[in-house]
C-alpha positions as CSV (number, residue, x, y, z in Angstrom):
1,X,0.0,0.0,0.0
2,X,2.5,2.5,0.9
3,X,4.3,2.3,-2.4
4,X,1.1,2.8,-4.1
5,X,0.7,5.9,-2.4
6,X,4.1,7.2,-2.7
7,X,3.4,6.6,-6.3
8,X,0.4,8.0,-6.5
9,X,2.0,11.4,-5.2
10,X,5.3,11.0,-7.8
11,X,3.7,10.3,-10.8
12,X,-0.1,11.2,-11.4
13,X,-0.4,11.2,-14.9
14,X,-1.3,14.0,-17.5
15,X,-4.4,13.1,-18.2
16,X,-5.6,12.9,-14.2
17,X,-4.6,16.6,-13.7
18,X,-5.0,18.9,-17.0
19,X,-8.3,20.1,-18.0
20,X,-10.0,23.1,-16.8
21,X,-13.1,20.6,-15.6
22,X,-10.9,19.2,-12.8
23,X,-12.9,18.0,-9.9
24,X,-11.7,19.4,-6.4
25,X,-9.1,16.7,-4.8
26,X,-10.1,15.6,-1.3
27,X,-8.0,14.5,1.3
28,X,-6.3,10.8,0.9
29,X,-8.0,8.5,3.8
30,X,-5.1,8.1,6.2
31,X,-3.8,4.9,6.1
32,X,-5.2,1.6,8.4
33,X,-4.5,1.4,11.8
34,X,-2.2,5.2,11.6
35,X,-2.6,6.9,14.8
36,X,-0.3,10.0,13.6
37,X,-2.8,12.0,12.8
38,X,-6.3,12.8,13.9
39,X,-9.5,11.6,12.0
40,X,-11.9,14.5,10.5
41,X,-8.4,16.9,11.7
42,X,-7.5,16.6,7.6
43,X,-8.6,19.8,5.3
44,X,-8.6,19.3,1.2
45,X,-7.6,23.2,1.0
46,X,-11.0,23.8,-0.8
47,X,-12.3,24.5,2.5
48,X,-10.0,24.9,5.5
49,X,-11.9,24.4,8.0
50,X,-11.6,21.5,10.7
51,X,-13.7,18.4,10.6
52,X,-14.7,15.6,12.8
53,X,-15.9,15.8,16.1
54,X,-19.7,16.1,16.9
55,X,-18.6,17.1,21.1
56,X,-15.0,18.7,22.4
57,X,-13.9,18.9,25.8
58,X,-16.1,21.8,27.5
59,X,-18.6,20.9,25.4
60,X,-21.2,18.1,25.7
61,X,-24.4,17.1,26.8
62,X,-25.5,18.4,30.6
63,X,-27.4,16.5,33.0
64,X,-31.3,17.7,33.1
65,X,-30.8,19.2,36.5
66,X,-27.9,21.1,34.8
67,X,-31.0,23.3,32.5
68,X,-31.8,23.0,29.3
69,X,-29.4,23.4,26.5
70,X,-25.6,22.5,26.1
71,X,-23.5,23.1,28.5
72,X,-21.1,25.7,27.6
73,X,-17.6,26.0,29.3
74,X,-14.5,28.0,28.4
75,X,-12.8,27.4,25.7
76,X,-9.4,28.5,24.8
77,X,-8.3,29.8,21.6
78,X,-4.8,30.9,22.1
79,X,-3.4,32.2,18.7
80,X,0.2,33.2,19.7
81,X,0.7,30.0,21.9
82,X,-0.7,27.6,19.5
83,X,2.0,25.1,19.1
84,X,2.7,25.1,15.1
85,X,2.0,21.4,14.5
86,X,-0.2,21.8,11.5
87,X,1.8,20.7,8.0
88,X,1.0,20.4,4.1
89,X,1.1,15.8,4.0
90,X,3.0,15.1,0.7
91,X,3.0,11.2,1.4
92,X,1.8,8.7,3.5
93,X,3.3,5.3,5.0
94,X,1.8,2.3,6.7
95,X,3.7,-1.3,5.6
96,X,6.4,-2.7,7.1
97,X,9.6,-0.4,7.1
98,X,7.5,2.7,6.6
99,X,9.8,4.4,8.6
100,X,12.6,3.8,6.4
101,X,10.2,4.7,3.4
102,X,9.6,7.8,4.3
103,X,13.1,8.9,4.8
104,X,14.1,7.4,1.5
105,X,10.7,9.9,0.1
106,X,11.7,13.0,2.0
107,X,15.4,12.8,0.2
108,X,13.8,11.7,-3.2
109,X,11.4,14.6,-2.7
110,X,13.7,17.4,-2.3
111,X,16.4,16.5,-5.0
112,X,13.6,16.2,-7.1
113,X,11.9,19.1,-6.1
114,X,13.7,22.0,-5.0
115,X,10.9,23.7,-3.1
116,X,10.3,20.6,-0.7
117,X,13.4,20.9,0.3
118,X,12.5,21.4,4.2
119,X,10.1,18.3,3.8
120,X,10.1,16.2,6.9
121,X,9.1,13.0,8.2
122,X,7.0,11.9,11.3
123,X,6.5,8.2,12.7
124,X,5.0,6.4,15.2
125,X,5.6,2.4,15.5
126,X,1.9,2.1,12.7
127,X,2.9,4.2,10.6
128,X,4.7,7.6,8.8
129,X,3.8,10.7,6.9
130,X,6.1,13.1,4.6
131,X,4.8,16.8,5.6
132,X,6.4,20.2,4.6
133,X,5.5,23.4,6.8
134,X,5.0,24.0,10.1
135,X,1.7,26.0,11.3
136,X,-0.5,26.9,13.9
137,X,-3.3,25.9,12.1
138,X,-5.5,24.6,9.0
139,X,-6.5,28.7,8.8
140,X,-2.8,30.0,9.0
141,X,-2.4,32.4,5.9
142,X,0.8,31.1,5.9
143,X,-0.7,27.7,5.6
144,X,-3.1,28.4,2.8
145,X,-0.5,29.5,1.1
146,X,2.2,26.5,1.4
147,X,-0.7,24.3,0.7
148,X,-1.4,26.0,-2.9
149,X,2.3,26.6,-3.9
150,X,2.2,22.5,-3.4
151,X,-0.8,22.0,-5.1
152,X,0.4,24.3,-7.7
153,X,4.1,21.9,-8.8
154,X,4.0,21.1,-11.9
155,X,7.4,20.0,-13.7
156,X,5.7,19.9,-17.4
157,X,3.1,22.2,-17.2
158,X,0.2,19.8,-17.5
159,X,0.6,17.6,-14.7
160,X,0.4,18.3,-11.1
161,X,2.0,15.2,-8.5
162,X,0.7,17.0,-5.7
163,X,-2.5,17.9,-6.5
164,X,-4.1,16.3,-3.6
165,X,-2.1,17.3,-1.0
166,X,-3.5,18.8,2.3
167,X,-3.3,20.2,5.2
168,X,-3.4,17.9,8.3
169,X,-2.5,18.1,12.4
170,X,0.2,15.5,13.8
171,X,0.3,13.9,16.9
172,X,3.3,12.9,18.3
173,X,4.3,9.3,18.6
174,X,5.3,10.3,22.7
175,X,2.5,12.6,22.5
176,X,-0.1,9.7,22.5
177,X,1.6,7.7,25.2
178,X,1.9,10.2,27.8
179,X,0.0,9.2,30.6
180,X,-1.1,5.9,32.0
181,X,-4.4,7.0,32.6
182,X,-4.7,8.6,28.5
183,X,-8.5,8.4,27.5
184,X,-8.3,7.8,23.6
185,X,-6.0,5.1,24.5
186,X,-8.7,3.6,26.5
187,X,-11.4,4.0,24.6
188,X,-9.3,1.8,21.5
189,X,-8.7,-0.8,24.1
190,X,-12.2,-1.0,25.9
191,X,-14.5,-0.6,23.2
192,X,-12.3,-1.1,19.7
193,X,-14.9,-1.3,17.3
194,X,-17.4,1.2,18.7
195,X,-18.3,4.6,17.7
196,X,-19.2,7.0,19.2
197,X,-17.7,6.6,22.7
198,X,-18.2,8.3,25.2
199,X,-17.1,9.9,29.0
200,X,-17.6,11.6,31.7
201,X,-16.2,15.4,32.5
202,X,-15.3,16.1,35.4
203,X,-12.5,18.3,35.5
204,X,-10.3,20.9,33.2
205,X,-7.8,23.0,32.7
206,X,-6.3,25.7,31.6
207,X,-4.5,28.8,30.6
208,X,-7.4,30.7,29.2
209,X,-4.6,32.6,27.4
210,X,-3.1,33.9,30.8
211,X,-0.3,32.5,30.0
212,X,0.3,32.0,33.9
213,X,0.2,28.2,33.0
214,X,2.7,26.0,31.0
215,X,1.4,23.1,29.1
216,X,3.1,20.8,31.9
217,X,1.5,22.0,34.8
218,X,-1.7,22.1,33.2
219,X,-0.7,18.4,32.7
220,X,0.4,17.8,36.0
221,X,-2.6,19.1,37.8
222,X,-4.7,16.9,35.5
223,X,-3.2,13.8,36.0
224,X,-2.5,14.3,39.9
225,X,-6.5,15.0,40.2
226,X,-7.1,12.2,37.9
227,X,-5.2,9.8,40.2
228,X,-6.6,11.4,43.6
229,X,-10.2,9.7,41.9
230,X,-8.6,6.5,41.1
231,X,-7.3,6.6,44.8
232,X,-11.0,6.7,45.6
233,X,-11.9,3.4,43.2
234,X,-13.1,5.3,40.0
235,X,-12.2,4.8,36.2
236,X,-10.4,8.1,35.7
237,X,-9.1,8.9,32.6
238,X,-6.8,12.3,31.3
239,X,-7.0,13.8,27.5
240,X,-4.4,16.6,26.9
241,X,-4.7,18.6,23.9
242,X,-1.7,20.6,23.8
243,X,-3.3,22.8,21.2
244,X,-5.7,24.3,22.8
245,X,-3.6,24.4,26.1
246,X,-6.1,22.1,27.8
247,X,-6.2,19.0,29.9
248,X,-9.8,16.9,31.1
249,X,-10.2,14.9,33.2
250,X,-13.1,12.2,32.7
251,X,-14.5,9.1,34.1
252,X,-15.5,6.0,32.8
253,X,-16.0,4.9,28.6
254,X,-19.2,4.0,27.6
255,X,-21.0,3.3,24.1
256,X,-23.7,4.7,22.7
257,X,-26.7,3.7,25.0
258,X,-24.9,6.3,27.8
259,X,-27.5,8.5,26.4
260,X,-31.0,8.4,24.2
261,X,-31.2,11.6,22.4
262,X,-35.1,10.9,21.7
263,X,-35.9,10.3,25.0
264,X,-33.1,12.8,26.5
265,X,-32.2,10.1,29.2
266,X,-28.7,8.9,30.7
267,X,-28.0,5.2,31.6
268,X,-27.9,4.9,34.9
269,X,-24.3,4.8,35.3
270,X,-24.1,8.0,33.4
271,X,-27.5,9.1,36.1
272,X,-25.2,7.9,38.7
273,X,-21.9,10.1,38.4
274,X,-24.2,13.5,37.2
275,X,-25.9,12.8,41.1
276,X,-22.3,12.2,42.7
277,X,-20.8,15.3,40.6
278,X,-23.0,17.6,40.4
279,X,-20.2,20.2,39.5
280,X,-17.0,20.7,36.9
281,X,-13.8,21.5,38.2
282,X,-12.3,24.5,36.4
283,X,-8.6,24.7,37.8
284,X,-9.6,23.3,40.4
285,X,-12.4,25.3,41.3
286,X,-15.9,25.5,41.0
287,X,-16.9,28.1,37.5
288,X,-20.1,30.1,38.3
289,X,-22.1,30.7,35.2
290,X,-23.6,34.1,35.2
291,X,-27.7,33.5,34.7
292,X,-28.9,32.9,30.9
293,X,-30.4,35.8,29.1
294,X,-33.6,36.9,30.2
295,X,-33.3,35.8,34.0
296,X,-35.4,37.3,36.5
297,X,-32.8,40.0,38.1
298,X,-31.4,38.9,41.1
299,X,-31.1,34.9,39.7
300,X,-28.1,33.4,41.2
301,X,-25.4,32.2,39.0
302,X,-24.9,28.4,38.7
303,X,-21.5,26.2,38.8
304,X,-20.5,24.6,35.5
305,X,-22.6,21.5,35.2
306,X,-20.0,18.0,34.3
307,X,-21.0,16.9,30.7
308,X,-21.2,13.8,29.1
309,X,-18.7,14.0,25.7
310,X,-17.4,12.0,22.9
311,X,-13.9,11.0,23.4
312,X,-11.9,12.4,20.8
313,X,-10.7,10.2,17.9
């Protein structure tokens, strides 16, 4: 497979590029089993904007006492502290010796063509991806603009090799095994063939663009809160997204009968931990929501309710 896609980036023919009727190339699937890069994270460059997840952390489905609605909680967007982990994917690499492959490509690539000369490579033990550019993200001007000078090479004239190249997010192969306790690593393991999944919040946080936080204590205090409730015999789990500059903490993994959205009703599990946390931790604290719009003046504020969410693929 992987030297059918290395070819397939190398040497698209004339005839599958010229022509002013050329439909809009979408992003190559990523390849089985790859866990460098995030599904639905991909963008075709016809429309950069992200793709995917139906629920992020800070964001799910509230427990009935929590009011009607989604529950909304903070959600940082830091733009000068996103780290620039966004890249154009020239080539992708799944068989045996991938790693090895994509080496070999990056070299090929840059004798052959002089402006992927800063391409790089990035591996975990399933799998490797050729990627030029470094970004903050999919809507990076800068980005945009790598991603069409790549769709743009064309040695003849006619024919363009990377014409469906895109723009794509990369995890880190020691970025996914940080923690004991990681969620998505859970959720593969417990429930491997089920979608959606999903868990209990319980906890965040966060540097809300103070930048009074680094990304490893926000860490830290996640996973030291997430092993005070394991001390206490629940299934905690941690999910740091060190774009956003966030860490949750969650309990439990559970399938898709956690919740009915006809019906509106929780398992009883899911009834269960809603009764026993009634409340989400913001750094550490309790987050007072100020009333909703149209309140009767003098309505107290309420604390952030937990939320049921869909662990991130």
């Amino acid at each position: 497979m992987a030297g059918a896609v290395f070819a397939l980036f190398l040497a698209i023919g004339p005839a599958a590029a010229q022509g002013t009727g050329e439909k809009p190339a979408k992003a190559p699937p990523a390849a089985p089993g790859q866990d460098l890069m995030n599904p639905g994270d991909e963008v075709d460059g016809n429309a950069i904007e992200q793709r995917g997840r139906t629920t992020v952390p800070g964001v799910g489905i509230p427990g009935r006492t929590a009011g009607a609605g989604k529950a909304k909680g903070a959600q940082p967007a830091p733009a000068d502290n996103t780290p620039a982990r966004w890249g154009v994917v020239l080539a992708t690499f799944s068989d045996d010796g991938h790693q090895q492959m994509a080496k070999m490509a990056c070299e090929r690539l840059g004798e052959t063509y002089p402006a992927l000369k800063g391409c790089y490579a990035r591996s975990t033990e399933r799998g490797s991806v050729v990627m030029i550019g470094q970004f903050a993200g999919p809507k990076d001007d800068d980005a945009r603009a790598m991603l069409e000078s790549v769709k743009s090479i064309s040695p003849d004239g006619r024919a363009r090799p990377f014409g469906r190249a895109y723009l794509s997010r990369v995890q880190s192969g020691s970025g996914a095994s940080r923690s004991p306790y990681d969620l998505v690593a859970a959720a593969k393991r417990k429930l491997p063939n089920v979608r959606p999944v999903f868990t209990f919040q319980v906890a965040m946080w966060s540097d809300f663009e103070s930048k009074t936080l680094t990304q490893d204590e926000i860490e830290q205090k996640a996973e030291a809160h997430c092993k005070s409730l394991r001390g206490r015999g629940l299934e905690s789990y941690v999910h740091h997204d060190q774009d956003k500059h966030t860490s949750i903490v969650t309990i439990g993994v559970f399938d898709s009968e956690a919740y009915d959205p006809r019906s509106t009703l929780f398992s009883p599990p899911v009834e269960r931990l809603f009764k026993q946390f009634p409340s989400m931790l913001v750094n550490g604290e309790d987050l007072l929501l100020p009333p909703p719009k149209g309140a009767p003046a003098g309505t107290a504020p309420t604390k952030q309710p937990c939320v049921l969410i869909e662990v991130p693929k």
